[in-house]
C-alpha distance (Angstrom), angle and dihedral (degrees) to the residues before:
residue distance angle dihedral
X1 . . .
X2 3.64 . .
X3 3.52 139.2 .
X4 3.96 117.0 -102.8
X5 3.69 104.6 173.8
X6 4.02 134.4 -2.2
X7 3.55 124.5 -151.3
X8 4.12 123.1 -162.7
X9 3.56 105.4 -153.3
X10 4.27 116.6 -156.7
X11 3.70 118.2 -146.5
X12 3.82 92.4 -99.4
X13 4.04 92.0 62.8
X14 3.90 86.2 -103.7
X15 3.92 116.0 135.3
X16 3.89 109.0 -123.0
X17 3.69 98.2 171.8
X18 3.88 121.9 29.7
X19 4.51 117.8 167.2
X20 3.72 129.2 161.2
X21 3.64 107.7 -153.9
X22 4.32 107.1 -143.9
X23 3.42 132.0 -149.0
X24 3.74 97.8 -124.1
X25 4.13 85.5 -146.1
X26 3.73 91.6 66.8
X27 3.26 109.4 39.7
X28 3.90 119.3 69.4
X29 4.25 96.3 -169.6
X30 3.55 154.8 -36.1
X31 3.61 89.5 -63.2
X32 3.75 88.7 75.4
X33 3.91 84.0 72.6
X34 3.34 91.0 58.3
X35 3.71 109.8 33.9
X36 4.19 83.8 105.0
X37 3.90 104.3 60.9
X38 2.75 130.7 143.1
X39 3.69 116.8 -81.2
X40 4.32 86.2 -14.7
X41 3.70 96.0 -91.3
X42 3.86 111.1 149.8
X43 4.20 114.9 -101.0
X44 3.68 113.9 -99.4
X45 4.17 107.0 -89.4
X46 3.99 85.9 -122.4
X47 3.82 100.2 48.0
X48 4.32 108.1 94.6
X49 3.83 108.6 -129.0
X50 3.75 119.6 -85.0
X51 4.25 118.7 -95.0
X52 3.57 84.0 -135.0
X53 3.95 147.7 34.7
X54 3.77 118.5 -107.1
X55 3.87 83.6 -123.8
X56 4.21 97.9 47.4
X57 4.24 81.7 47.3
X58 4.02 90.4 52.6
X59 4.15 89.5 47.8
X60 3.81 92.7 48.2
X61 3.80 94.7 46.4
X62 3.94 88.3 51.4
X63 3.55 88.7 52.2
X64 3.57 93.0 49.6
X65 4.13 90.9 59.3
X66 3.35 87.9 44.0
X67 3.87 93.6 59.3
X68 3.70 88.7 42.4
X69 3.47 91.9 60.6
X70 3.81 97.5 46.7
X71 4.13 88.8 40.7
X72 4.09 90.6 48.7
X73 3.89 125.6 88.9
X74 3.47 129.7 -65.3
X75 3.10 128.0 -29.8
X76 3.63 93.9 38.8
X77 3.89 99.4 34.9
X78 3.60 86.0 106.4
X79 4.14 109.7 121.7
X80 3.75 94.5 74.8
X81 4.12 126.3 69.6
X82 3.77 110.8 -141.8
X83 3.80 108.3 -111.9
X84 3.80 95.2 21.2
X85 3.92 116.1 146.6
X86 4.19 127.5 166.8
X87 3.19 133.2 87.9
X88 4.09 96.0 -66.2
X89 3.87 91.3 43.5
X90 4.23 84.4 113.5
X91 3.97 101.0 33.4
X92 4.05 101.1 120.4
X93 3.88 89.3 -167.8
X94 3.78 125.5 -156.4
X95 4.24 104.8 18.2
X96 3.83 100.2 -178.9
X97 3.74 131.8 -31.8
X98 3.90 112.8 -122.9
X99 4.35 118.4 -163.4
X100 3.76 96.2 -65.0
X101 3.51 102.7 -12.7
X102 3.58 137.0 76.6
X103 3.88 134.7 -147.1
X104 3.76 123.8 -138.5
C-alpha cells in the first residue's frame, strides 16, 4: 500500500495542505496536472502547477463529507467508542473506497 494523496484538514473543515505524490514512471509532465481542466483550455504560462490533480482534490473532498457525517451528531456519531483513550482512540478508519484506491 502506498500513499497517493494527503490531505491536512484545519479545524474549520477547510483543506490547508493538499499533495499528490507521482510515480515519476507514469507521468511524462506537468501537463498531467492539468489534463482535467476545465473545459481543456491550456493553464495560464504564469500560473505554478497545481500540488494536486483535479481528480485526487475531488476524492479528498468526498472523504472530507464523509468524515463529517460520521464525526457529526447522533445518528452518525458512530466512529468513536465512548471512553476510548491510546494512541488510535481518534483513527476513523476506512472513509470511502474510490476505483482502486481507498481513503483512510
Amino acid at each position: 500500500m502506498a500513499a497517493i494523496s494527503l490531505a491536512i484538514i484545519g479545524k474549520n473543515n477547510e483543506p490547508l495542505f493538499i499533495k499528490e505524490f507521482f510515480d515519476e514512471s507514469n507521468r511524462c509532465s506537468t501537463n498531467f496536472l492539468y489534463e482535467e481542466e476545465l473545459f481543456g483550455l491550456p493553464p495560464p504560462k504564469d500560473r505554478p502547477p497545481p500540488a494536486c490533480s483535479l481528480r485526487q482534490q475531488f476524492i479528498l473532498h468526498s472523504a472530507l463529507d464523509r468524515f463529517e457525517q460520521l464525526a457529526g451528531p447522533s445518528p452518525g456519531y458512530a466512529w468513536r467508542t465512548t471512553n476510548a483513550s491510546g494512541t488510535d482512540a481518534m483513527f476513523v478508519g476506512l472513509l470511502c473506497p474510490v476505483d482502486d484506491l481507498r481513503v483512510y
